[in-house]
NUNU-464970 format. One record per residue: residue number from 1; z, y, x of N, C-alpha, C in turn. Coordinates in nm, 3 decimals. Each point is the difference from the previous one (the first is absolute). Example, Ala and Ser with C-alpha at 12.3 -4.5 7.8 and 13.67 -1.06 7.14 Angstrom:
2
R     i      n_pz      n_py      n_px     ca_pz     ca_py     ca_px      c_pz      c_py      c_px
R     1     0.780    -0.569     1.319     0.000     0.119    -0.089     0.000     0.120     0.090
R     2    -0.072     0.105    -0.035     0.006     0.119     0.082     0.073     0.109    -0.077
END
This chain:
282
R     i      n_pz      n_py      n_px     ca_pz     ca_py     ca_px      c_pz      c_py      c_px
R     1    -5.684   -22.304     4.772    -0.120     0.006     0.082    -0.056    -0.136     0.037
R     2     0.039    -0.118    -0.072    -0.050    -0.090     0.030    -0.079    -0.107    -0.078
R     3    -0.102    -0.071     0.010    -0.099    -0.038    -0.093     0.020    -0.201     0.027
R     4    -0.116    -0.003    -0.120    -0.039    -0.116     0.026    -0.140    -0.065    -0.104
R     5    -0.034    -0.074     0.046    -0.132    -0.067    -0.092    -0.009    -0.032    -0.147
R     6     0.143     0.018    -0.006     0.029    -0.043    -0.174    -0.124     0.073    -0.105
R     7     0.064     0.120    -0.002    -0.078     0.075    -0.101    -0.165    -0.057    -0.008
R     8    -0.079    -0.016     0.147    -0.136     0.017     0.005    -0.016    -0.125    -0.075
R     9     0.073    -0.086     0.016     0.003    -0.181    -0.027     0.017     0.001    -0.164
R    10     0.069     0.094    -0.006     0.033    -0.019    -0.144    -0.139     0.050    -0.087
R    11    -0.022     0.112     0.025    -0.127     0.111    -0.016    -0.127    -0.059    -0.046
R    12    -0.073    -0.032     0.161    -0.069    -0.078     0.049    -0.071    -0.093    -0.070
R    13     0.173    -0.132     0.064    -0.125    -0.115    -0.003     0.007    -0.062    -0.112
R    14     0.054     0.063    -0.164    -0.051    -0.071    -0.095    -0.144     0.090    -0.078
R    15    -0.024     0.082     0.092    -0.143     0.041    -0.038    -0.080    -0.100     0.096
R    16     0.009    -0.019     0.097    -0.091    -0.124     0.080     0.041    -0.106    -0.046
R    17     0.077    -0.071    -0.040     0.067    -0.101    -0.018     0.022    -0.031    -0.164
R    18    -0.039     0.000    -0.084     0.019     0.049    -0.115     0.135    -0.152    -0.058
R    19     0.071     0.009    -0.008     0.103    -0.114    -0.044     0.031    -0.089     0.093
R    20     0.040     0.070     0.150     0.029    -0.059     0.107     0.173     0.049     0.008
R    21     0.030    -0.096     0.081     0.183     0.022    -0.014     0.062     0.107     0.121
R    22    -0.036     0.091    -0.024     0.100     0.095     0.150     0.143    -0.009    -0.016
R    23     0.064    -0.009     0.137     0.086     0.006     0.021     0.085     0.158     0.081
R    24     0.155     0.024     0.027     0.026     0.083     0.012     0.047    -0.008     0.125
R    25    -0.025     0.045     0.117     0.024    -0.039     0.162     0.135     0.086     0.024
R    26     0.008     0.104     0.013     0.088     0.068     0.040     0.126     0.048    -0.127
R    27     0.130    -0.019     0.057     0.096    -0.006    -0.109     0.158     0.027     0.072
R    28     0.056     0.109    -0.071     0.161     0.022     0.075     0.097    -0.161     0.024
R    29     0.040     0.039     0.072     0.101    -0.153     0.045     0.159     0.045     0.016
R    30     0.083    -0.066    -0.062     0.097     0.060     0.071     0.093    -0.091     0.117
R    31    -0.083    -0.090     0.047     0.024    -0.032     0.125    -0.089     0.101     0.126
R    32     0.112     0.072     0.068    -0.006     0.131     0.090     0.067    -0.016     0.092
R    33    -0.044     0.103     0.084     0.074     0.017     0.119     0.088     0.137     0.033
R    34    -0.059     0.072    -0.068     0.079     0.150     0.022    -0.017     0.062    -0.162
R    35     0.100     0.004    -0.057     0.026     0.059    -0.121    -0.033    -0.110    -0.097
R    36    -0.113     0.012    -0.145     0.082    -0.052    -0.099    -0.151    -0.095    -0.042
R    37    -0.089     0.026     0.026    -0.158    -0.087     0.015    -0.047     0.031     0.118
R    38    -0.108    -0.119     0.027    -0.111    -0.017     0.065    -0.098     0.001    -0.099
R    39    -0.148     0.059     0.045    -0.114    -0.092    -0.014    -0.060    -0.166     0.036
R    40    -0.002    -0.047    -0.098    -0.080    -0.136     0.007    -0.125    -0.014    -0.016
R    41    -0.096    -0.046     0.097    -0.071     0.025     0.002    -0.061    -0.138    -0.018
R    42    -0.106    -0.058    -0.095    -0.060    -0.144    -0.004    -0.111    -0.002    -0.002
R    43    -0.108    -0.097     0.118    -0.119    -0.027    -0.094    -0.033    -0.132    -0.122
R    44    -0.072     0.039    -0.073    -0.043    -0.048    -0.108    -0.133    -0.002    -0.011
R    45    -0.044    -0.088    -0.104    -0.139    -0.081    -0.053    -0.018     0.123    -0.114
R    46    -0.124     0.021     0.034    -0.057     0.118    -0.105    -0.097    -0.042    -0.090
R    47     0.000     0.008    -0.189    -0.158    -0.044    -0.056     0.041    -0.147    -0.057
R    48    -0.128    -0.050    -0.036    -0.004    -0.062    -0.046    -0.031    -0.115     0.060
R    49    -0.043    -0.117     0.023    -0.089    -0.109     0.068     0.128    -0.086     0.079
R    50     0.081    -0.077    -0.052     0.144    -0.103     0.043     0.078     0.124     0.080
R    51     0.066    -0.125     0.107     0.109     0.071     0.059    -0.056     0.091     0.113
R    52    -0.100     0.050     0.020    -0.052     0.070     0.113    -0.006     0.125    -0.084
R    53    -0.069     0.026    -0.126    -0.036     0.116    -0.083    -0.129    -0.020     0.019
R    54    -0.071     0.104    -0.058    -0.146     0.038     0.054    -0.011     0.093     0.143
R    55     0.089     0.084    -0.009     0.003     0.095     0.117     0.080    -0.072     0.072
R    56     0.039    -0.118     0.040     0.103    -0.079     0.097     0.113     0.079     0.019
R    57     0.048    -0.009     0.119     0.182     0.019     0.002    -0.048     0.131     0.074
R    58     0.116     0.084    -0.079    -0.013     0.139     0.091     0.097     0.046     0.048
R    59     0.020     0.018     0.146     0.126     0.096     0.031     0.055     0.056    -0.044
R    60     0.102    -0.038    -0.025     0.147     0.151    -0.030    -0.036     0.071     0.109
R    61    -0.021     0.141    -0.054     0.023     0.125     0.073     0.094     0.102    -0.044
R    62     0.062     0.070     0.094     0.085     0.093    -0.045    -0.077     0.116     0.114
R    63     0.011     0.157    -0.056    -0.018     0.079     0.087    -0.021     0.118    -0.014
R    64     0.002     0.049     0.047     0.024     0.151    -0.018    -0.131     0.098    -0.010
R    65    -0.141    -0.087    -0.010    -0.047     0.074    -0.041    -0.100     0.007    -0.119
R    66    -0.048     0.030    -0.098    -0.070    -0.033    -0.083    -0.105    -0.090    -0.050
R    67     0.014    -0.093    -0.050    -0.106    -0.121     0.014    -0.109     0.049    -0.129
R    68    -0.183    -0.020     0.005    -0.051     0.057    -0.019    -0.132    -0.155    -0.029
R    69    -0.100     0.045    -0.135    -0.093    -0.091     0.041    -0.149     0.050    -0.057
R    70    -0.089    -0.063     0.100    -0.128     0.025    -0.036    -0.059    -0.061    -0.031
R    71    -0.054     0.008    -0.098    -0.047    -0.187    -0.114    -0.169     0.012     0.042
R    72    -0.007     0.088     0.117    -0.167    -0.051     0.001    -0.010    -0.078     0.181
R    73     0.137    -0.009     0.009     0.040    -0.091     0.118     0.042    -0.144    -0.046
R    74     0.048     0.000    -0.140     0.020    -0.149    -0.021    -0.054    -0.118    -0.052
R    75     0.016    -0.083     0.117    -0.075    -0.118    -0.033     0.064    -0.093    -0.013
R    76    -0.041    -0.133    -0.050     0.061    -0.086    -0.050     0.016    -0.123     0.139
R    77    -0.096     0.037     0.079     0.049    -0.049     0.113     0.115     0.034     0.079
R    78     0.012     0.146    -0.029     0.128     0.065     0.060     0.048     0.082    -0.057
R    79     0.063     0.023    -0.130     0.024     0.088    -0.067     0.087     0.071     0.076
R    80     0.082     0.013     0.092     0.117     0.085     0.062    -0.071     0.130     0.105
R    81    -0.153    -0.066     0.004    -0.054     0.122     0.085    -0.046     0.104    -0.045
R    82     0.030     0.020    -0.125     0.008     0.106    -0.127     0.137     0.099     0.035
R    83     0.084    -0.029     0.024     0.119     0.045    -0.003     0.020     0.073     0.155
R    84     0.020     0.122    -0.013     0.043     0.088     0.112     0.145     0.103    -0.013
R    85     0.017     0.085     0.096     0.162     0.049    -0.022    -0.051     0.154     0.060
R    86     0.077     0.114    -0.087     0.023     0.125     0.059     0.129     0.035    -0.041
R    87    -0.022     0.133     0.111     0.187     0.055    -0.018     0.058    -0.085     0.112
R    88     0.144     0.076    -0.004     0.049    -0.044     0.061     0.113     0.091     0.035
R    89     0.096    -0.011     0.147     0.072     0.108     0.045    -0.121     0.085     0.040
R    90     0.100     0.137    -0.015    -0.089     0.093     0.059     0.080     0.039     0.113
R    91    -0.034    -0.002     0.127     0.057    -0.008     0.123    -0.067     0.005     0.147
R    92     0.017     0.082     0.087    -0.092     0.046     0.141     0.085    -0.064     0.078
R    93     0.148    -0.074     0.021     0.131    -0.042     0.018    -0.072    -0.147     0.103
R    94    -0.050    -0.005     0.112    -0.029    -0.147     0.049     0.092    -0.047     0.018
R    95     0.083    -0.124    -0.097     0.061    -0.078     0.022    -0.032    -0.101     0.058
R    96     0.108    -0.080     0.058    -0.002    -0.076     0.086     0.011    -0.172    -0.063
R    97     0.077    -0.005    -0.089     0.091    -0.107    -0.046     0.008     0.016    -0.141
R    98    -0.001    -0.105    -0.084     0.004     0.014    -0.134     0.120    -0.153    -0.008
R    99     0.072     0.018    -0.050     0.125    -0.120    -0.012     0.036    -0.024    -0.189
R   100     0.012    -0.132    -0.022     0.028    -0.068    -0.107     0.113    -0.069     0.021
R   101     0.080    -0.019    -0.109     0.092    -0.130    -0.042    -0.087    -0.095    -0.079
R   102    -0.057    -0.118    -0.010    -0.044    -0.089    -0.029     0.045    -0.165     0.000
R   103    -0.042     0.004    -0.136     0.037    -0.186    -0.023    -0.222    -0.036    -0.005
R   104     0.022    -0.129     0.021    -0.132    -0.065    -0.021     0.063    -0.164    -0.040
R   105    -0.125    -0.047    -0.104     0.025    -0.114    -0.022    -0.170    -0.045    -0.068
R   106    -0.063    -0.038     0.131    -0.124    -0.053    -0.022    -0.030    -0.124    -0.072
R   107    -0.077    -0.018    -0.060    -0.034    -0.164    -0.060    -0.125    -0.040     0.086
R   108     0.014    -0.101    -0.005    -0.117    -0.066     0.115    -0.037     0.057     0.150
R   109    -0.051    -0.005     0.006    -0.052     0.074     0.159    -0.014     0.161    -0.004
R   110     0.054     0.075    -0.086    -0.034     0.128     0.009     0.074     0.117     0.083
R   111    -0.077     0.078     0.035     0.074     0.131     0.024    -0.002     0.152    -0.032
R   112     0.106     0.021     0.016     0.012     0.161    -0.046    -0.046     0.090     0.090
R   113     0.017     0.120     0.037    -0.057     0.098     0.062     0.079     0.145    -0.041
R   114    -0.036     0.065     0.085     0.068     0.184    -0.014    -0.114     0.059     0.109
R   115    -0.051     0.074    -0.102    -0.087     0.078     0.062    -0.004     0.193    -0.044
R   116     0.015     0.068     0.141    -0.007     0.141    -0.006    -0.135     0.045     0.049
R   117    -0.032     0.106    -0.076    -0.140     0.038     0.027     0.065     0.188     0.014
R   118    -0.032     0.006     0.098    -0.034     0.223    -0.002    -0.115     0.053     0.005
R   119    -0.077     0.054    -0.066    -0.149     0.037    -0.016     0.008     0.176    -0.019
R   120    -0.139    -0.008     0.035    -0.006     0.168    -0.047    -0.112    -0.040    -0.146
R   121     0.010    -0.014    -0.079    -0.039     0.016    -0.163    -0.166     0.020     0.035
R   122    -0.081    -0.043    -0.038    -0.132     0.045    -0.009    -0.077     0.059     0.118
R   123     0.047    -0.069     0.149    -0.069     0.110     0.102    -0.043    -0.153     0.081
R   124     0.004    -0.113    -0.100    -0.125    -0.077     0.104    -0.168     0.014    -0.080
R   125    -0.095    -0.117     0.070    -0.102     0.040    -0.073    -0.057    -0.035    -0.116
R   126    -0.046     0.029    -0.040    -0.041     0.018    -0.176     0.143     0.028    -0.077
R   127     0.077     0.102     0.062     0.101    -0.011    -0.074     0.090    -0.072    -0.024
R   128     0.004    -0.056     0.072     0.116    -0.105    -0.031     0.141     0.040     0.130
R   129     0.110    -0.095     0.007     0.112     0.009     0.054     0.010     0.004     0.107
R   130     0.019     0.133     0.118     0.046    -0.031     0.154     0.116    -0.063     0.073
R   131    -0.012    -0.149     0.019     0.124    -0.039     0.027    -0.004     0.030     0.180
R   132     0.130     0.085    -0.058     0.067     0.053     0.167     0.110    -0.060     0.067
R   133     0.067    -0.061    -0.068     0.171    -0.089     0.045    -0.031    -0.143    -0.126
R   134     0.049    -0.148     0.064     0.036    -0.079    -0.104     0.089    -0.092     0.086
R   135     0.012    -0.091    -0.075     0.140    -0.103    -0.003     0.002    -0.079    -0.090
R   136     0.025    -0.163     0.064    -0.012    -0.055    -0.092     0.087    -0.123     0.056
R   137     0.068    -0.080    -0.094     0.074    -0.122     0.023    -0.004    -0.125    -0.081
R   138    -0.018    -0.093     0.047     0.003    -0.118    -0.042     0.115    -0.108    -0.035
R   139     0.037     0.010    -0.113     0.116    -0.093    -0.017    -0.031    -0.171    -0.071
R   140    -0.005    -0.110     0.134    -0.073    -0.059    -0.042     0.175    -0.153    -0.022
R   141     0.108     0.049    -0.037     0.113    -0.096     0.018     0.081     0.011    -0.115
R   142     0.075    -0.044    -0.049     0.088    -0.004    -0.079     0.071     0.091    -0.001
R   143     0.092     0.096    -0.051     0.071     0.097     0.037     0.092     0.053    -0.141
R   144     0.162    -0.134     0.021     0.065    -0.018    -0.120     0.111     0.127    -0.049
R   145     0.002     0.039     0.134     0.122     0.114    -0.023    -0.097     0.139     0.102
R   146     0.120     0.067    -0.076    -0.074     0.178     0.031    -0.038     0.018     0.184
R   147    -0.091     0.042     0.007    -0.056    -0.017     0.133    -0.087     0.147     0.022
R   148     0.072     0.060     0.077    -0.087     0.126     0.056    -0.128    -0.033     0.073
R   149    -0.116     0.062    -0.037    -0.099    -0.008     0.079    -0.053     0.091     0.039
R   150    -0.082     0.065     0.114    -0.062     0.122     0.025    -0.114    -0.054     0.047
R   151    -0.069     0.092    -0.031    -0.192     0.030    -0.006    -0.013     0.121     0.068
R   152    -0.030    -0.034     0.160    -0.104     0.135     0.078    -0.123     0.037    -0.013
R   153     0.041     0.142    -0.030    -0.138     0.073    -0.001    -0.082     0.069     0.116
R   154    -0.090    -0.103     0.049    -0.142     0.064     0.117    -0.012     0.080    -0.053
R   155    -0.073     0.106     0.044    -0.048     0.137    -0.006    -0.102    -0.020     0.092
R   156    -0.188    -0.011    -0.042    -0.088     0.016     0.111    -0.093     0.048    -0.019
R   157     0.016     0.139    -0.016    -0.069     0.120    -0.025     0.094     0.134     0.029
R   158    -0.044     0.121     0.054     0.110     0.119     0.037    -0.025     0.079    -0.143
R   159    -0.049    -0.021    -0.102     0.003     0.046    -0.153     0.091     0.003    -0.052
R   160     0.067     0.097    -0.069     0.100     0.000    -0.095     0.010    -0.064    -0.121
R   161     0.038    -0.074    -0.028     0.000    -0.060    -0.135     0.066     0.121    -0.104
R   162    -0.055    -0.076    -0.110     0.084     0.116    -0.121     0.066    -0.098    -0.123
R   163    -0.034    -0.096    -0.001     0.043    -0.113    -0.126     0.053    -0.158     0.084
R   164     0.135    -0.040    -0.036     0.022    -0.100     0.065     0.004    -0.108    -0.158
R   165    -0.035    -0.159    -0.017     0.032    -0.081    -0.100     0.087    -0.108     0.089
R   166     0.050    -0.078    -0.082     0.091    -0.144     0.005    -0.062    -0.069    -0.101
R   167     0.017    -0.107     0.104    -0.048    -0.120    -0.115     0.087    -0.141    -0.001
R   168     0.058    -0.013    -0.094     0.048    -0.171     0.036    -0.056    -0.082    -0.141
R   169    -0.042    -0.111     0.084    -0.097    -0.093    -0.040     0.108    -0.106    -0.010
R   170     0.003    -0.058    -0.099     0.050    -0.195    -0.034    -0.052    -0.076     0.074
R   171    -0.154    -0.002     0.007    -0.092    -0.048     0.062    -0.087     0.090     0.099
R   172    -0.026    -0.069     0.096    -0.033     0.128     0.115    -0.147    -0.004    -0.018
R   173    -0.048     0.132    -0.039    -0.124     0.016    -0.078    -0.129     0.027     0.101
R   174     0.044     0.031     0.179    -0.052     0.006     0.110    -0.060    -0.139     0.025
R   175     0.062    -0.170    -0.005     0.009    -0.044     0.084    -0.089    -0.124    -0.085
R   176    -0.005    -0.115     0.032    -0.067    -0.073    -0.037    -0.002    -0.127    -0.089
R   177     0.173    -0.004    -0.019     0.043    -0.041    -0.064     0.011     0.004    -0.157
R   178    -0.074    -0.099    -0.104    -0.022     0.029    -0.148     0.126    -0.008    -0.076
R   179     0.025     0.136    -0.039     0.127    -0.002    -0.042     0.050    -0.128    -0.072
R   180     0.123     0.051    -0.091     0.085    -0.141    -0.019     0.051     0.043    -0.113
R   181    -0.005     0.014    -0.172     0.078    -0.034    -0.063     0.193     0.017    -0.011
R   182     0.020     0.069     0.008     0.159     0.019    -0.046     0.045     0.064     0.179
R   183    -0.063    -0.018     0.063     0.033     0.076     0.111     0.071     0.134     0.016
R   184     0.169     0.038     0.009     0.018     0.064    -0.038     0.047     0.108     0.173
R   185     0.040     0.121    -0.022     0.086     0.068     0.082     0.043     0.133    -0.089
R   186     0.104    -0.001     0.096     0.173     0.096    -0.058    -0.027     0.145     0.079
R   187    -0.016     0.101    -0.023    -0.004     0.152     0.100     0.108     0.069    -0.072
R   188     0.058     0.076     0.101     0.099     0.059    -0.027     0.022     0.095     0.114
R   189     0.078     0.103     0.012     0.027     0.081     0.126    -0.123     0.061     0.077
R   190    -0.111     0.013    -0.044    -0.090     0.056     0.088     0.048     0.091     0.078
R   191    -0.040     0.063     0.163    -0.008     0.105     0.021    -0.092     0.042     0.122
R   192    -0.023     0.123     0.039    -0.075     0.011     0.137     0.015     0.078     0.076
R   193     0.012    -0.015     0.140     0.075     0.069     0.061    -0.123     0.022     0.085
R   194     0.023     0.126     0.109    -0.085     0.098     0.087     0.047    -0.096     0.142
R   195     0.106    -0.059    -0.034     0.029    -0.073     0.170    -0.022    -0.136     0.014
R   196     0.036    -0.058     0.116    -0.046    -0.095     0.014     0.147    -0.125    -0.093
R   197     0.130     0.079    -0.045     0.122    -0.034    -0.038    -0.024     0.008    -0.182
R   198    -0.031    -0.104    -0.097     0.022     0.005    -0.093     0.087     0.064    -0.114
R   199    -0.018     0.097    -0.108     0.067     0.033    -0.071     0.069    -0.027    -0.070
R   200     0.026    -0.150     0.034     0.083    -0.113    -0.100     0.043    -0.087     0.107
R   201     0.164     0.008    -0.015     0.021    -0.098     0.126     0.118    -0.081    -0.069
R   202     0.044    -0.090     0.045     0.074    -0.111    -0.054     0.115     0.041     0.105
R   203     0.113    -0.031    -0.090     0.151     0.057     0.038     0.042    -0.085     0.151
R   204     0.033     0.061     0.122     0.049    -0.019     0.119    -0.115    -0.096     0.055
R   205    -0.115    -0.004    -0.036    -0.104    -0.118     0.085    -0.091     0.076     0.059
R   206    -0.036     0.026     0.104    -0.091     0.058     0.117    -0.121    -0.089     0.030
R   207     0.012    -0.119    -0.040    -0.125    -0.076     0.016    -0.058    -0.046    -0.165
R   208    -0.105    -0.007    -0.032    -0.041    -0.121    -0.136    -0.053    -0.066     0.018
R   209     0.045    -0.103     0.010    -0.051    -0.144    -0.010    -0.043    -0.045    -0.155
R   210    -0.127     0.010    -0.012    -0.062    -0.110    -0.124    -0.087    -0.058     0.100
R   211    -0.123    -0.067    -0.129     0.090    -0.043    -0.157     0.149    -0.095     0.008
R   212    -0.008     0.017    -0.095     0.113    -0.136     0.007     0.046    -0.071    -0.186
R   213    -0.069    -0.071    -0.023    -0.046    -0.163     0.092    -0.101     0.047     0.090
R   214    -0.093    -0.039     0.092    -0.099     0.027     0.035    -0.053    -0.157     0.077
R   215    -0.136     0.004    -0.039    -0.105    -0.112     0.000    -0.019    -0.004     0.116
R   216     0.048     0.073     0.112    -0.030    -0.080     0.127    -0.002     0.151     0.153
R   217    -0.005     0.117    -0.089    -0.044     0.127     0.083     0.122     0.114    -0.051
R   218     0.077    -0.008     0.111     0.108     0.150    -0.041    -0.028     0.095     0.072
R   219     0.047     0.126    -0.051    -0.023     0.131     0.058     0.097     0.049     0.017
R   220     0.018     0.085     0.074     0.064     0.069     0.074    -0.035     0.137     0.001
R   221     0.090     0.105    -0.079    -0.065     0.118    -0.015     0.217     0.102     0.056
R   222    -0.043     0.040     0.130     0.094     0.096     0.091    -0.003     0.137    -0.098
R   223     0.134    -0.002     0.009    -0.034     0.225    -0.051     0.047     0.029     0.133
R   224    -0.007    -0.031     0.111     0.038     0.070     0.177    -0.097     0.044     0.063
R   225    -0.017     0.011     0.123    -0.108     0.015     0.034     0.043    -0.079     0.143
R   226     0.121    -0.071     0.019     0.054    -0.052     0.111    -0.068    -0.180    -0.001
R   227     0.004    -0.048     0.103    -0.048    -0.141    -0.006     0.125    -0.110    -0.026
R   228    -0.065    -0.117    -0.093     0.150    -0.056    -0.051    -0.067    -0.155     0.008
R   229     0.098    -0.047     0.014    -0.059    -0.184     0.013     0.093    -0.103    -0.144
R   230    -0.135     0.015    -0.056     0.080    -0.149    -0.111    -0.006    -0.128     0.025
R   231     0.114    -0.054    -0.065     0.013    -0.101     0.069     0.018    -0.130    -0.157
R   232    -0.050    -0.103     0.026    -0.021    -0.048    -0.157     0.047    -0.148     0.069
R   233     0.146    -0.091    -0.113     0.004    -0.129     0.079    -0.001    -0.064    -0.165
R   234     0.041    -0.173     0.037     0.022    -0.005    -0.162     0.165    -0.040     0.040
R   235     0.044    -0.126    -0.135     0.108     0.051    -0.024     0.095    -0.099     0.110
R   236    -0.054    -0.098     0.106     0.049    -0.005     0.138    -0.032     0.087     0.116
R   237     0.023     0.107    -0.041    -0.048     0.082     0.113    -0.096    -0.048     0.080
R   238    -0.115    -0.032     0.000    -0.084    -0.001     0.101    -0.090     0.091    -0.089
R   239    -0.052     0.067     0.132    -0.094     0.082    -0.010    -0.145     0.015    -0.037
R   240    -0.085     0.031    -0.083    -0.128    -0.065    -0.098    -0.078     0.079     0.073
R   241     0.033     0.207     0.011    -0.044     0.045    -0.018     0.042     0.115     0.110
R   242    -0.096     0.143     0.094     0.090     0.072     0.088    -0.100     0.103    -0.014
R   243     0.030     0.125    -0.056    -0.137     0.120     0.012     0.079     0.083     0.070
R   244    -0.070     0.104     0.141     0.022     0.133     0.010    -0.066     0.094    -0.119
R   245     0.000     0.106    -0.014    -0.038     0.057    -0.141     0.065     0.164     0.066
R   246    -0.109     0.071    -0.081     0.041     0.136    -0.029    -0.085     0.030    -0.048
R   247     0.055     0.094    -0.139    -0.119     0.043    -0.109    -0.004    -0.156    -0.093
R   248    -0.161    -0.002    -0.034     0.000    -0.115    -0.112    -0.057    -0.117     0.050
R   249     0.023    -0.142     0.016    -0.077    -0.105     0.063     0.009    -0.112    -0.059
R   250    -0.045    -0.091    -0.002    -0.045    -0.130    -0.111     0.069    -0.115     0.076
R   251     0.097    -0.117    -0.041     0.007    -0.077     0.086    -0.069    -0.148    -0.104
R   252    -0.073    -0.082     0.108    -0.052    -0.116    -0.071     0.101    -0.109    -0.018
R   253     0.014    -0.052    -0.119     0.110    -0.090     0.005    -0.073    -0.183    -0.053
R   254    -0.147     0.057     0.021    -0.025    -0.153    -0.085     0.008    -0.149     0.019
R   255     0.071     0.015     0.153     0.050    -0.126     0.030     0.170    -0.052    -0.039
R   256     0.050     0.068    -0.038     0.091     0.022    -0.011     0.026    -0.067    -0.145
R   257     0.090    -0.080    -0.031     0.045    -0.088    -0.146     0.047     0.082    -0.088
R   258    -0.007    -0.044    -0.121     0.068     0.058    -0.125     0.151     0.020     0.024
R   259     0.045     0.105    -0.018     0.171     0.022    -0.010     0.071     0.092     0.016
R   260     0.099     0.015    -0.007     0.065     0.127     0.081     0.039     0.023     0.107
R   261    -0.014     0.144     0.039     0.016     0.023     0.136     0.062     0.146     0.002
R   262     0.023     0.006     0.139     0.091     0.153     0.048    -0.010     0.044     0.110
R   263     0.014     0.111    -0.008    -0.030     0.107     0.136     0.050     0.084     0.012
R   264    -0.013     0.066     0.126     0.082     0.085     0.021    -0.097     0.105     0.131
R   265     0.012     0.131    -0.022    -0.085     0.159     0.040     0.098     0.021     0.113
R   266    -0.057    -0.017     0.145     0.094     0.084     0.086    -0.048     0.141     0.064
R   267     0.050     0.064     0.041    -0.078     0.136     0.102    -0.054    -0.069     0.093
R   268    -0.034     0.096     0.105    -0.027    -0.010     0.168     0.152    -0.025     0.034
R   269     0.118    -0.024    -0.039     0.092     0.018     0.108     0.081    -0.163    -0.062
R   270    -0.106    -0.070    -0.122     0.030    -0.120    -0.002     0.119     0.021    -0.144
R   271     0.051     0.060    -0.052     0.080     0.058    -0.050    -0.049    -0.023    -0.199
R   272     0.068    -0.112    -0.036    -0.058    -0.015    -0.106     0.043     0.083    -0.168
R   273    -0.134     0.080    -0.027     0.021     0.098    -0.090    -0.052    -0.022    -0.140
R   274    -0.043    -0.107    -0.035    -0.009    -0.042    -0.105    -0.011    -0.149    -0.029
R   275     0.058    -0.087    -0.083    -0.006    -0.156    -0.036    -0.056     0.015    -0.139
R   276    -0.061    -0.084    -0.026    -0.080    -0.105    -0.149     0.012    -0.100     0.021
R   277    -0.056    -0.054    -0.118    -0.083    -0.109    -0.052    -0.118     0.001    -0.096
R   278    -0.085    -0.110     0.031    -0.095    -0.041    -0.102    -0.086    -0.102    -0.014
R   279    -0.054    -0.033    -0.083    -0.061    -0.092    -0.053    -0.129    -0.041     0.073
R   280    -0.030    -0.168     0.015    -0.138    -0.022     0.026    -0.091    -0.080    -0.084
R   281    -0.025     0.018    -0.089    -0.079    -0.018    -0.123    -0.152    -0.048    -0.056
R   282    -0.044    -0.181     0.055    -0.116     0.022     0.027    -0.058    -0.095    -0.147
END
């Protein structure tokens, strides 16, 4: 049930492109996290015209729902605004949480993204897509080893959705950033859960701390619903860093030097229930 841009790329753009070089974005890996592959996901230079292509660098996408194009939308100013997506899950199910295992390894300034969309199919106007629930995340850091991430889904409309998609992007195709050439990311383990507690949890850890390396901003994502204080020093114990936290919260670290560091999750009763480490990576 899961897609990607290949085919259209392949299809496509040597009818627009007539002896332009496509490349192949999405490809099994067998560097994984749970069982025996991942998806790799890369963007790449599409076409002909040097190292940009003619159609410049296009996101790796992976996703679950059908990628689709209308050639009386494409232009050479923007050939990608040709390209639209149907299908999808078929599902009335408002989830809450959509969770990944993910590697990222950006080139230059780029970032990735995960984006969930729940729509009801054809009930906005002129026909087109009612988006009723979305979610979306920005992965804008390095991220060398397997790293759970979760993406909440708002809901702001009392409409039922009937079709939910996923999207993970190499390059985050929302944001403003011009993609990047070899920009790659790793998916693996998808899942989505109805609660606010992920369907993928990492063995005896109650808190997740990514990214890690991370460029300057860690998160903090609780499966409790109790309040917990992290506590982040480096490797003379002094203290960098001090969050109360419950649920998911961001801590800023950008003053903070390149290196390693460690912490440690206590309750309310001070009582320490989880230790790490990780990386500060700038």
């Amino acid at each position: 049930g899961w897609f990607t841009t290949d085919s259209l790329i392949f299809t496509v753009g040597p009818v627009v492109d007539h002896g332009g070089k496509f490349n192949k974005q999405v490809t099994q890996s067998s560097d994984a996290h749970g069982g025996s592959y991942s998806a790799k996901v890369m963007s790449r230079a599409q076409g002909a015209g040097g190292s940009l292509g003619t159609f410049g660098v296009a996101p790796g996408v992976r996703t679950n729902s059908q990628p689709e194009f209308n050639s009386a939308k494409c232009s050479s100013s923007d050939p990608y605004a040709a390209l639209y997506y149907v299908g999808g899950l078929s599902t009335t199910t408002h989830y809450k949480v959509l969770t990944a295992w993910v590697k990222y390894l950006p080139k230059g300034l780029d970032n990735g993204s995960i984006v969930v969309e729940h729509l009801i199919p054809g009930a906005g106007a002129h026909g087109s897509d009612s988006l009723v629930g979305w979610g979306y995340v920005v992965i804008n850091s390095v991220i060398n080893t397997w790293t759970r991430v979760s993406v909440d889904i708002a809901y702001t409309t009392p409409a039922t959705p009937t079709q939910l998609r996923m999207f993970f992007y190499s390059s985050d195709a929302y944001g403003t950033i011009t993609p990047v050439d070899s920009s790659t990311m790793y998916v693996d383990d998808v899942a989505l859960s109805t609660t606010d507690v992920p369907g993928v949890s990492a063995a005896n850890d109650i808190v997740n701390v990514y990214p890690n390396p991370s460029a300057g901003t860690v998160y903090l994502h609780s499966f409790t619903g109790e309040q917990l204080i992290w506590t982040a020093f480096n490797i003379n114990g002094q203290v960098v860093a001090h969050k109360t936290f419950s649920g998911r919260e961001s801590v800023n670290l950008s003053d903070v030097a390149s290196g390693m560091y460690f912490y440690n999750i206590a309750n309310s009763n001070g009582e320490i229930i989880q230790r790490g480490k990780f990386t500060i990576a700038k």
